[in-house]
C-alpha positions as CSV (number, residue, x, y, z in Angstrom):
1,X,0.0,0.0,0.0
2,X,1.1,3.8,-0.9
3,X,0.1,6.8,0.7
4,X,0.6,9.9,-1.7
5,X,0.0,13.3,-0.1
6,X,0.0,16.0,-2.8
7,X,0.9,19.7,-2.1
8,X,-0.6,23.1,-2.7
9,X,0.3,23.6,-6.4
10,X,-1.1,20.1,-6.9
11,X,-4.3,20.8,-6.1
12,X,-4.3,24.8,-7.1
13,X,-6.9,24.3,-10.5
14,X,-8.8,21.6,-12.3
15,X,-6.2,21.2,-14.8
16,X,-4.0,20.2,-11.8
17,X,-6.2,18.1,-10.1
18,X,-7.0,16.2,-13.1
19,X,-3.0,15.3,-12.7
20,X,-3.1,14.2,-9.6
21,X,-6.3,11.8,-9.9
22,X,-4.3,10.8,-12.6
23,X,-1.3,9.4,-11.1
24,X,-3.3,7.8,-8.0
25,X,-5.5,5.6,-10.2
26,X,-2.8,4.8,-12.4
27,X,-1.1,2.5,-10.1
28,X,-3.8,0.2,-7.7
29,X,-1.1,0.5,-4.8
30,X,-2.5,4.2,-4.0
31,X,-5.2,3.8,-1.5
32,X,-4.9,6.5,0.4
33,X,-4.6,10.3,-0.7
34,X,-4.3,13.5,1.5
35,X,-4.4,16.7,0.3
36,X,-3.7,20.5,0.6
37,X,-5.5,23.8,0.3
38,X,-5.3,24.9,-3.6
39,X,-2.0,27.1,-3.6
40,X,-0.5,29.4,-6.1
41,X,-1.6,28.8,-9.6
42,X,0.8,31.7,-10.5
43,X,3.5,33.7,-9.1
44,X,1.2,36.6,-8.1
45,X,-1.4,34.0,-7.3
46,X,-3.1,33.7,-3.5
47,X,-3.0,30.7,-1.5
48,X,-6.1,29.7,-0.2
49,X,-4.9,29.3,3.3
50,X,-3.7,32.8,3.6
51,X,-6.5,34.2,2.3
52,X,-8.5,32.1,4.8
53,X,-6.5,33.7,8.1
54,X,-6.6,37.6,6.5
55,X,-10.5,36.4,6.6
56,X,-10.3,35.3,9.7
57,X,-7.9,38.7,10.9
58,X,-10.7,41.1,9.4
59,X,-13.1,39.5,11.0
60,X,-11.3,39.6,14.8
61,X,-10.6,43.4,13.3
62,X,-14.2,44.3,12.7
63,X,-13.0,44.8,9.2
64,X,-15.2,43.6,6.4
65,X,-14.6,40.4,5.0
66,X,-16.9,40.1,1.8
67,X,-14.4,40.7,-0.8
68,X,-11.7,38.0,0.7
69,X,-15.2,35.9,1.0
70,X,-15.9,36.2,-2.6
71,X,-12.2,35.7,-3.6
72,X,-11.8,32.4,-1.9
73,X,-15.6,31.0,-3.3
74,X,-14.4,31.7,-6.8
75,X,-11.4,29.3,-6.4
76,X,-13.6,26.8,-5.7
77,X,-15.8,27.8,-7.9
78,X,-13.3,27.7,-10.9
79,X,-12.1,24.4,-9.4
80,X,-15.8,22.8,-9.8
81,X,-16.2,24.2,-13.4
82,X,-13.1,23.0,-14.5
83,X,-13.8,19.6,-13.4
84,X,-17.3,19.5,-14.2
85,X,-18.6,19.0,-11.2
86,X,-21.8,19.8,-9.5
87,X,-21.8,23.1,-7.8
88,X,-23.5,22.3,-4.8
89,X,-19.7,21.3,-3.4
90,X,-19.6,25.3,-3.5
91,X,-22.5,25.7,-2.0
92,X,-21.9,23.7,1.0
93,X,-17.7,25.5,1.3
94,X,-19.9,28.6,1.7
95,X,-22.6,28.0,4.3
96,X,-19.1,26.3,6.0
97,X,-17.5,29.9,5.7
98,X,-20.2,31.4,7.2
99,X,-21.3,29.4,9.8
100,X,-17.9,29.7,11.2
101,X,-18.0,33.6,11.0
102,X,-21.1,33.5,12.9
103,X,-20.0,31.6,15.6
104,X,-19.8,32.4,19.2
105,X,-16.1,30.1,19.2
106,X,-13.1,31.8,21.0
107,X,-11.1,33.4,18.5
108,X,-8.5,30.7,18.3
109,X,-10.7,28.0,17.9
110,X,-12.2,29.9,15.0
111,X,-9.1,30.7,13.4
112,X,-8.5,27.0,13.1
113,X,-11.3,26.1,12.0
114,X,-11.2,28.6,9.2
115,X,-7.7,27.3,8.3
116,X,-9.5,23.9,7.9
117,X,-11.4,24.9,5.2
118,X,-9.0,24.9,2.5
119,X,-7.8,21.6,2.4
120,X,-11.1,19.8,3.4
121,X,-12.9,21.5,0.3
122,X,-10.1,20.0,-1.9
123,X,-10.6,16.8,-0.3
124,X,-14.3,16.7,-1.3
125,X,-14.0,18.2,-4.5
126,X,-11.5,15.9,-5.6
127,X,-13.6,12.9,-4.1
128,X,-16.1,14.3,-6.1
129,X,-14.0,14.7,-9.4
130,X,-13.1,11.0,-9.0
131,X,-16.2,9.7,-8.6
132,X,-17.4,11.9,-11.7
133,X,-14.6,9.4,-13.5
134,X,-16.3,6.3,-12.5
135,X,-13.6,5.3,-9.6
136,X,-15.0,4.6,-6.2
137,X,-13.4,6.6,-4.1
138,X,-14.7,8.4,-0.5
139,X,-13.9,11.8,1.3
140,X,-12.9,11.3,4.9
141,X,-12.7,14.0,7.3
142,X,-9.8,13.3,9.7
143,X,-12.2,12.8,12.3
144,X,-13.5,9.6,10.8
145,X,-10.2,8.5,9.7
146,X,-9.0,8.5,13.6
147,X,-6.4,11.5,13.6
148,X,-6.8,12.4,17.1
149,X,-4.8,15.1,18.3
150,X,-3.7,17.3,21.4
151,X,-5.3,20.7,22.3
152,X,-3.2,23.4,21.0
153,X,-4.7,25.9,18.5
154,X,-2.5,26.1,15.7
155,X,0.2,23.5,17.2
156,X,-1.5,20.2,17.3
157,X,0.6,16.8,17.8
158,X,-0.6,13.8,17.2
159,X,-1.8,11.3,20.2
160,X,-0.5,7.6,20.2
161,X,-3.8,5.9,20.4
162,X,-4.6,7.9,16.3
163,X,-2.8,5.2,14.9
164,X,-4.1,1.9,16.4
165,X,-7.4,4.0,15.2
166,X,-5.9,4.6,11.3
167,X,-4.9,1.3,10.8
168,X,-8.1,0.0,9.7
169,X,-7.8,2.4,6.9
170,X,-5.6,-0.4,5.2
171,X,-8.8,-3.0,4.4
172,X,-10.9,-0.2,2.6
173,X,-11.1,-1.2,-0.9
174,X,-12.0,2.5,-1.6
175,X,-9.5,5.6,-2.5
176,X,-9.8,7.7,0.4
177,X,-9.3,11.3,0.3
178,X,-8.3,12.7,3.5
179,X,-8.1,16.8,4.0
180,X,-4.3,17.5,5.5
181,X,-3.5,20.0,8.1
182,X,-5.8,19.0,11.1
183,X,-7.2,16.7,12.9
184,X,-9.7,16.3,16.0
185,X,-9.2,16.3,19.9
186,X,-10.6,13.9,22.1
187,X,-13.6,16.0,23.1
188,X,-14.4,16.7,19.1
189,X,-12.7,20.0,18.5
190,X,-11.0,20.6,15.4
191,X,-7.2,22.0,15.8
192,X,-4.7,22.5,13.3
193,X,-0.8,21.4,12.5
194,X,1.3,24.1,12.1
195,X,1.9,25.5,9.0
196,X,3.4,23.2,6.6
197,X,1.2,20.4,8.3
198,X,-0.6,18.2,5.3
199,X,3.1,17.2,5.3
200,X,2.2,15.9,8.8
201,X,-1.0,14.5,7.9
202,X,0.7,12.4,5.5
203,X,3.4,11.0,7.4
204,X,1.1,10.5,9.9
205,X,-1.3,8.3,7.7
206,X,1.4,6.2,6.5
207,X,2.3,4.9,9.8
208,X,-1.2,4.7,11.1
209,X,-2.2,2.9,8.2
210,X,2.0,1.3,7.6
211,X,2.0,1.8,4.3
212,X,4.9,0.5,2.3
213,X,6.1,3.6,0.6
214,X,5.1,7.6,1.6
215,X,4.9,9.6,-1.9
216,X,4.9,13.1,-1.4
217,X,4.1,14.5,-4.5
218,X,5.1,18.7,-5.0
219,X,6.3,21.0,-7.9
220,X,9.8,19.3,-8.1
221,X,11.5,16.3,-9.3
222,X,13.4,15.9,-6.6
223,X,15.3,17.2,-3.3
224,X,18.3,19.1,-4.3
225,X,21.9,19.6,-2.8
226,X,21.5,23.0,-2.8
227,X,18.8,26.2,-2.8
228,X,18.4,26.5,-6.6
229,X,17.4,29.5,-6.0
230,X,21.4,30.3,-5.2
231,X,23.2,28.3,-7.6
232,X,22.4,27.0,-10.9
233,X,20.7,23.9,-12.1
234,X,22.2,22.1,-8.5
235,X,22.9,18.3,-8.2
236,X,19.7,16.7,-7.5
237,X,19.8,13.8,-4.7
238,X,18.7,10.6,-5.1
239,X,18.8,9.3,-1.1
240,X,18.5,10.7,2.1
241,X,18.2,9.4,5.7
242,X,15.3,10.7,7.7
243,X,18.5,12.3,9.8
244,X,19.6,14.3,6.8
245,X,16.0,15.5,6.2
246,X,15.6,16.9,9.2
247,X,18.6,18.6,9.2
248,X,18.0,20.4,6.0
249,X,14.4,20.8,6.4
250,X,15.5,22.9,9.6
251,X,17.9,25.1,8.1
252,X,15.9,26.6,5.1
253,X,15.0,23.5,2.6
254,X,11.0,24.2,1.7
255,X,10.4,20.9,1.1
256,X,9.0,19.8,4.4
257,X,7.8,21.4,7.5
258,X,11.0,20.3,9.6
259,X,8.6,18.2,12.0
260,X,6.7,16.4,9.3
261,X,8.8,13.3,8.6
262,X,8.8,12.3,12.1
263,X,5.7,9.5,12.1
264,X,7.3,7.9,9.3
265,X,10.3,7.9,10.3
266,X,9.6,6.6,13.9
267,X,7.8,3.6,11.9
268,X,10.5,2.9,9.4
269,X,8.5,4.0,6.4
270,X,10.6,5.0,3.4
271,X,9.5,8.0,1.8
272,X,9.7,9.4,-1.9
273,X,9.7,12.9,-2.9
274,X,8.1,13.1,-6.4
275,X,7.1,15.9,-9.0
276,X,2.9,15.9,-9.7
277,X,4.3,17.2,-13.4
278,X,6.4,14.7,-13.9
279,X,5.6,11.7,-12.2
280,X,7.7,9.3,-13.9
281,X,10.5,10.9,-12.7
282,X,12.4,8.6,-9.7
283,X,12.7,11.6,-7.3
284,X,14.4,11.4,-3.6
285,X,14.1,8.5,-1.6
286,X,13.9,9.3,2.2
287,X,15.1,6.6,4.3
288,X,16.3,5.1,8.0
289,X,19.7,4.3,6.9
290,X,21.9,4.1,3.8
291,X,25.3,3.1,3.0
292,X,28.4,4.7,4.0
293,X,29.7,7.0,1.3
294,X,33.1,8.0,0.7
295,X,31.4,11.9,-0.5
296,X,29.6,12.2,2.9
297,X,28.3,15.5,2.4
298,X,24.6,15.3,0.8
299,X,23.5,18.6,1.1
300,X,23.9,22.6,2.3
301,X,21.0,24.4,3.8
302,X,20.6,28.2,4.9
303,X,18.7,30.9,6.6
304,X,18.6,33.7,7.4
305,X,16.8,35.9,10.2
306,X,19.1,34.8,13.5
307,X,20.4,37.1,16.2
308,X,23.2,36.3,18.0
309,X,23.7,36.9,21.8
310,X,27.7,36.9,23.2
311,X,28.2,37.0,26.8
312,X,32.2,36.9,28.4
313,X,33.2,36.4,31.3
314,X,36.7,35.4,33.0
315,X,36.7,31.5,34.8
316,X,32.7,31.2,33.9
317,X,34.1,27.3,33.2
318,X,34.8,27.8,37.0
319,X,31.2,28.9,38.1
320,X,28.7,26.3,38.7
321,X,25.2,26.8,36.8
322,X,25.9,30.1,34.7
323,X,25.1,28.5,31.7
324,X,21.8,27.1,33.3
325,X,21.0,30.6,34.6
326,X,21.5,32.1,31.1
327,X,19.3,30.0,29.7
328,X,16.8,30.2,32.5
329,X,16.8,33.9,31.6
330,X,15.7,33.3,28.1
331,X,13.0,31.0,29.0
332,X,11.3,33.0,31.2
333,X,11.6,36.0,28.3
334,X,10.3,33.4,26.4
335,X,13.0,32.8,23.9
336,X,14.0,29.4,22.6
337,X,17.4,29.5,21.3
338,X,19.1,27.3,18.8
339,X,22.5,26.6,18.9
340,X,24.8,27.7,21.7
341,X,28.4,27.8,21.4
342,X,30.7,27.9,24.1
343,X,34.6,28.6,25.3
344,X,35.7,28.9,28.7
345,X,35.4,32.4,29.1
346,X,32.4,33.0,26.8
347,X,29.0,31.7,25.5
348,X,26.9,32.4,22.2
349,X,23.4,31.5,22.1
350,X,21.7,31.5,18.4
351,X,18.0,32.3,18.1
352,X,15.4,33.5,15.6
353,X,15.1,37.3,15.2
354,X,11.8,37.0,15.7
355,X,11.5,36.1,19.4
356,X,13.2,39.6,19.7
357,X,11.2,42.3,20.3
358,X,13.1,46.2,20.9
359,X,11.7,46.0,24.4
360,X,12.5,42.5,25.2
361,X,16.3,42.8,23.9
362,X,16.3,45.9,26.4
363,X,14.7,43.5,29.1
364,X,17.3,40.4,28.7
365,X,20.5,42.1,28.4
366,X,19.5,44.6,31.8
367,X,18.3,41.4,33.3
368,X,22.1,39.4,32.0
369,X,24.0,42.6,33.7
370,X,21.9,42.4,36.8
371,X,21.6,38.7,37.5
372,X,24.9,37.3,35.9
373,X,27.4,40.4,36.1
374,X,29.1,39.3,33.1
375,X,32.1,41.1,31.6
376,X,31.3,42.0,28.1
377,X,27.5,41.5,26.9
378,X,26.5,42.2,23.1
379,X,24.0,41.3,20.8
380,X,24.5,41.0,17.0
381,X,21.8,41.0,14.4
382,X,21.6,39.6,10.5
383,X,23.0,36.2,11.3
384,X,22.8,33.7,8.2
385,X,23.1,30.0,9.2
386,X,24.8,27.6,7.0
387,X,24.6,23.8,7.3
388,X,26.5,21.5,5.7
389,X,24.7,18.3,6.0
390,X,25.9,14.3,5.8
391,X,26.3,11.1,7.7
392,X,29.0,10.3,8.8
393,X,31.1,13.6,9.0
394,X,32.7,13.2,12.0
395,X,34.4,9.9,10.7
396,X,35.4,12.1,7.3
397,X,38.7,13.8,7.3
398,X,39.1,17.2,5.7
399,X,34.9,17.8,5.8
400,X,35.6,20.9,8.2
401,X,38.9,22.1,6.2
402,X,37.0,22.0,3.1
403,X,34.3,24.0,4.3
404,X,36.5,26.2,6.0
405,X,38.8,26.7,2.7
406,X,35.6,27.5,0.5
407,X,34.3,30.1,2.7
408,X,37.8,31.9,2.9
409,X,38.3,32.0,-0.8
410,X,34.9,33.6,-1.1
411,X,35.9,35.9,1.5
412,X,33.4,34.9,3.7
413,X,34.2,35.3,7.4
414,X,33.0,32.9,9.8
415,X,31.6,34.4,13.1
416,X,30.8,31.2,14.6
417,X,31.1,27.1,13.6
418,X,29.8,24.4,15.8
419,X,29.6,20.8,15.2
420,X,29.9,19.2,18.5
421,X,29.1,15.7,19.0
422,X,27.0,15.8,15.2
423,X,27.5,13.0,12.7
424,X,25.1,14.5,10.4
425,X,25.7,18.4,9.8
426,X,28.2,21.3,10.8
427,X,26.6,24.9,11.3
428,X,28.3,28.1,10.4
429,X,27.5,31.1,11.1
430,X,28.0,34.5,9.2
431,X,27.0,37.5,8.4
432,X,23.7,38.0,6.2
433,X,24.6,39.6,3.6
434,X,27.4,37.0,2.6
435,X,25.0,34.4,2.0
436,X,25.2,34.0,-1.5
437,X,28.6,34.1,-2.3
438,X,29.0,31.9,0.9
439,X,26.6,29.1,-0.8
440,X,27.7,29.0,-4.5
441,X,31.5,28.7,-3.0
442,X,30.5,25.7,-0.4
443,X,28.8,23.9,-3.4
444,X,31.6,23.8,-6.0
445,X,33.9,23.0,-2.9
446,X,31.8,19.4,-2.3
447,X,29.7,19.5,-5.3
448,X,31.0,21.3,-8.4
């Protein structure tokens, strides 16, 4: 049994849709689909989704929300006609719309469950279309498939007892189409993934269900060893371990929400990353383990957006807990940090720019002076991170030389590196603005 889970620009018009029905009834092994919101049909396009939450913004605003109303309808709408299907579907996305407006729900709870309504309308529409095409095929909300999940608005995780529930998915004779992105708590109320999460739904289907292979069908023909974006026409890659995938996903790769592969890859599942416009195409298979390589290095991932907090002090190797109570400080601001370098005089901690208010970098570096009475305290802005990403590196000689070699000769300087204890990436740090140069440099090093 396959599961194939097909992304945004998969299921953005009719024309795609009639794709991906395609592919699913052209091998018997497909039982099970789950799909996203319509995305971008063009560059300029909308997403569905973000048209849903500036709905659901105006409304919290008091704003009015009949234009964004009539702009989502006539996605569908177009959808249906291209397909040929009744437009009752339509019908019945609208009185959803609007009975969710009118509800008395907190604002949270209504948020999500206007963030729903994206991918469940593409479910039943492409039910529908199939159907239509004389294939018997179902719609099933995620509530009747048995993805039962934990109360958070907006950050749902999956509860153990879902998959015992979705594994009697795999006698339906059926194709099942199951709406990504959300599931259902205990008690009934719908919550939402975070964004990114049909990828979860997915992986979390295949292991309910343990499907043999994952397909997770998007608008590429595979994974690639670099942002193509930065360099040219990059190497594509043909294997991965889940390891590897997580690591890339985390510094920048779009491919996957960084959390997605994780119920497959606690079940062993493989996973295949395949292109809806060319589905012949092999793509990237996602695995536990692989083979030792003698070329280790699979991959280089950015981002950007990271601040960087340094904090000296002399014999702080010699004082018991400082590290704990500089964390401690940033967890009660509220700041999860990422990386955190350290000497024996001095500590850097790496976190997202965006957990950094002007107030709250006033609060945390009076509250560092106060509480820690450090000897030099400084926070630097417009960080880039740069992972370099394989198994095995720390049993590869001349992986950190190489790196360090390439980002010289692009005159690149490196504010921070830390690999620690890793066997499956090394992080640099550097300024922002050297990104580029820093990339195309690191791939002809290991790729070119």
């Amino acid at each position: 049994m396959k599961v194939a889970k097909f992304g945004g620009t998969s299921a953005a018009s009719g024309e795609q849709i009639k794709k991906i029905t395609s592919i699913i009834t052209s091998d018997p092994d497909r039982k099970i689909m789950v799909v996203s919101a319509p995305g971008k049909r063009f560059k300029d396009d909308s997403k569905v989704t973000d048209l849903l939450i500036a709905m659901g913004n105006a409304t919290f605003a008091n704003e009015p929300t009949g234009e964004l109303k009539e702009k989502i309808l006539n996605r569908f709408s177009s959808i249906a006609e291209e397909l040929s299907i009744s437009s009752d579907i339509v019908d019945d996305i609208k009185q959803t719309i609007e009975q969710i407006l009118a509800s008395d729900q907190p604002e949270h709870m209504k948020m999500d469950a206007l963030k729903s309504v994206g991918e469940d309308s593409s479910a039943k529409l492409i039910s529908a279309y199939l159907r239509t095409e004389g294939y018997q095929a179902v719609y099933m909300s995620p509530k009747d498939a048995g993805i039962i999940v934990s109360n958070e608005p907006g950050q749902a995780r999956i509860l153990q007892e879902s998959f015992d529930a979705l594994s009697r998915l795999r006698t339906q004779e059926n194709i099942i189409v199951i709406p990504g992105f959300f599931g259902f708590t205990k008690e009934g109320q719908l919550m939402t993934f975070p964004r990114g999460g049909s990828d979860i739904t997915g992986s979390i289907v295949a292991a309910g269900v343990n499907a043999d292979l994952y397909e997770n069908f998007t608008d590429v023909n595979s994974v690639y060893t670099v942002n193509p974006t930065i360099v040219d026409n990059p190497k594509e890659i043909s294997t991965l371990t889940y390891r590897e995938m997580r690591e890339l996903s985390y510094a920048g790769f779009s491919v996957f929400h960084d959390e997605a592969l994780l119920p497959a890859f606690e079940a062993k599942i493989p996973v295949c990353i395949k292109n809806t416009g060319n589905p012949d195409s092999p793509g990237t298979m996602i695995v536990a383990d692989k083979m030792p390589q003698e070329k280790c290095v699979v991959g280089i991932a950015s981002d950007t957006g990271f601040a960087s907090l340094y904090i000296s002090r002399y014999l702080m190797n010699r004082e018991v807990g400082f590290g704990r109570k500089l964390l401690q400080i940033l967890e009660e601001e509220n700041i999860s940090f990422e990386h955190a370098p350290s000497g024996i005089d001095d500590m850097s901690v790496i976190f997202r720019e965006t957990q950094l208010t002007p107030n709250k970098e006033e609060t945390v570096i009076r509250r560092i002076k106060n509480e820690l009475n450090p000897d030099m305290i400084s926070i630097d802005h417009n960080f880039a991170m740069i992972m370099v990403v394989g198994e095995g590196m720390n049993n590869t000689i001349g992986i950190a030389n190489k790196a360090a070699s390439a980002l010289s000769g692009a005159n690149v300087n490196i504010e921070m590196i830390n690999q620690g204890s890793s066997e499956v990436s090394m992080m640099f740090g550097i300024k922002a603005n050297k990104l580029h140069q820093a990339i195309q440099s690191l791939y002809e090093t290991y790729f070119g």
